[in-house]
N, C-alpha and C positions, 0 to 999 in steps of 0.2 A: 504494500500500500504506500502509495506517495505521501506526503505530506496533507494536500490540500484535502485528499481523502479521508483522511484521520481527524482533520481541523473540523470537516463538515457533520461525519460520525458523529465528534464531541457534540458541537454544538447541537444539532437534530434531537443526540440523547439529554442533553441539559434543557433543551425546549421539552422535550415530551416529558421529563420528570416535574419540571417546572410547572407543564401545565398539570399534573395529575397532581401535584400540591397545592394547587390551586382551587381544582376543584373538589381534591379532596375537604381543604378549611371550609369553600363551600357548602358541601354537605352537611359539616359541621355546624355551621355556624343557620344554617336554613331547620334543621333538624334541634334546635336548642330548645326548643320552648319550656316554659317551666308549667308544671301539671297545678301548683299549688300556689295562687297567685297572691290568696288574700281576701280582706275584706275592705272597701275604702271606712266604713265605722267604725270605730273602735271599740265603740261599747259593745257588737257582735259578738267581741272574743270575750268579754268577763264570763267565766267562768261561771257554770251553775255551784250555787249552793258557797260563793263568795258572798263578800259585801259589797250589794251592789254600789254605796255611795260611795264606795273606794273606788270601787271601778272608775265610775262615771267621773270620780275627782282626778283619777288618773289619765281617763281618756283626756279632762280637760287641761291639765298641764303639757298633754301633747298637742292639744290644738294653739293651747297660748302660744308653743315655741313654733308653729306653722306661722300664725297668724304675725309673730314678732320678725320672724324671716321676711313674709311677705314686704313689712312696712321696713325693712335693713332698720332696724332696734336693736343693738347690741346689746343693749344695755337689758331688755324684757328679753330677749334671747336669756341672757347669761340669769337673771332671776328665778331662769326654771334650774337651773343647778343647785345642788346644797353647796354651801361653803369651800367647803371640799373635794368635788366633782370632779371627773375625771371625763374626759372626752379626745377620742382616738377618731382622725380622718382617715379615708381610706386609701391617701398615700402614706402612712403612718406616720401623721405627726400626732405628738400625744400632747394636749393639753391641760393642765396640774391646777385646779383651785379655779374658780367661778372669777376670778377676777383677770384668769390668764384666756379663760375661755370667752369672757366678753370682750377683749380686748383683739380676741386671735379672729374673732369673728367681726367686730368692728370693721378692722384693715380687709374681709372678706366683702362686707359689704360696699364697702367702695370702690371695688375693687374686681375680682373675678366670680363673683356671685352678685354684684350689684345688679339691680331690676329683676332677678329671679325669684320664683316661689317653689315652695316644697311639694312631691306630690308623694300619698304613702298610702300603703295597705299594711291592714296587721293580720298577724298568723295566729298569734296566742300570746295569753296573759296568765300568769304562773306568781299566785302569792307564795311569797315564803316565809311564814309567819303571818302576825295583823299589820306588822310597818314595812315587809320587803316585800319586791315584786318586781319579776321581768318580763320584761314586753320585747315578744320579736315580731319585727314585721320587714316589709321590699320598701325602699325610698327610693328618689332622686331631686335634685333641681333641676328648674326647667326655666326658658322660656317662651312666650307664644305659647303652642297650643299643651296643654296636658297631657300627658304621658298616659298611657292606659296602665293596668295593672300589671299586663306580661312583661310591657317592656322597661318598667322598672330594674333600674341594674345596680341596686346595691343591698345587701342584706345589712339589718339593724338590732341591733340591742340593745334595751335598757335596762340599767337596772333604778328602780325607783325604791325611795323608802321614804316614812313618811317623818320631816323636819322635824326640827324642835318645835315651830309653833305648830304643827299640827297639821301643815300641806304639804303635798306629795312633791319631789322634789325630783332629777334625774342626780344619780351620785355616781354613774357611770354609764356611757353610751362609748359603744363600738359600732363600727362602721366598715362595711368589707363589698368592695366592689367584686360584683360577679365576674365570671371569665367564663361565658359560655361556653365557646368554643373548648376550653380545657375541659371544663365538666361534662362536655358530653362527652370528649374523649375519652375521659377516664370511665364515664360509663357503660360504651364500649368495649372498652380492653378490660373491667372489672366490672359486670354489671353487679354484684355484691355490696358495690360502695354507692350504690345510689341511693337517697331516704327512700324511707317508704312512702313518702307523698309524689316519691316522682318516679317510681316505677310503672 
């Protein structure tokens, strides 16, 4: 084989791998859907045989910090934390004390979230005890039109308990961007590790 024969070889096979990696992320990423979307109320998920005024106290400290987003408030942003709150973004920056997170959220608001609003579904509300409780559900920011439920791409966590004066408070939120494409791969090559919500 000459030279130019072998250059054309290469390249032919680096195009046809190229496109089968292509359409393979394809597949991937068309084939992602998530089975278990949510609820956009929150008070949906309170739990039977809870308190309900917890509930509904809790759903509404998650509406304040919607509604505090909406209006770029830093300030009513960060008043739904306790003192001591902890709040992790889902490029892992970790935020330490209610004063670090209004502040980190301030510069956000003017900034690369400025003019957006929150859109969220919840999964489930799990008291642990009468003052602890975690709440998972799908979030994102947006702007223009609202995101539907599927294509929400960050999974959330809270944990709430209730302050000294007696309202419910978040004293820790994790925040984890999806990677569809990965998670279906992996449920794929393992379907074992998929939840049961989304088999």
């Amino acid at each position: 084989m000459n030279k130019k024969t072998v250059m054309r070889t290469a390249l032919a096979t680096a195009a046809v791998l190229a496109l089968g990696a292509v359409g393979a992320y394809l597949y991937l990423d068309t084939t992602s859907g998530i089975r278990r979307t949510g609820t956009e109320n929150c008070a949906d998920v309170i739990p039977a045989g809870a308190d309900r005024a917890d509930g509904e106290a809790i759903c509404a400290t998650l509406d304040a910090l919607t509604d505090a987003w909406a209006r770029g408030d830093a300030d009513a942003y960060g008043r739904q934390f306790t003192e001591d709150g902890t709040y992790t973004t889902y490029v892992g920056s970790h935020y330490e004390g209610r004063a670090d997170i209004t502040e980190g959220h301030r510069a956000l608001f003017e900034d690369f979230v400025k003019g957006s609003k929150l859109a969220a579904s919840y999964l489930d509300l799990r008291f642990l005890g009468k003052d602890a409780a975690i709440l998972t559900g799908r979030g994102d920011d947006y702007t223009g039109s609202k995101p539907g439920l599927a294509e929400l791409s960050k999974v959330q966590t809270y944990t709430l308990v209730r302050d000294t004066d007696g309202a419910w408070r978040i004293a820790a939120f994790h925040n984890t961007q999806r990677r569809n494409v990965m998670e279906r791969f992996s449920f794929l090559y393992s379907p074992a590790t998929a939840p049961k919500a989304e088999k």
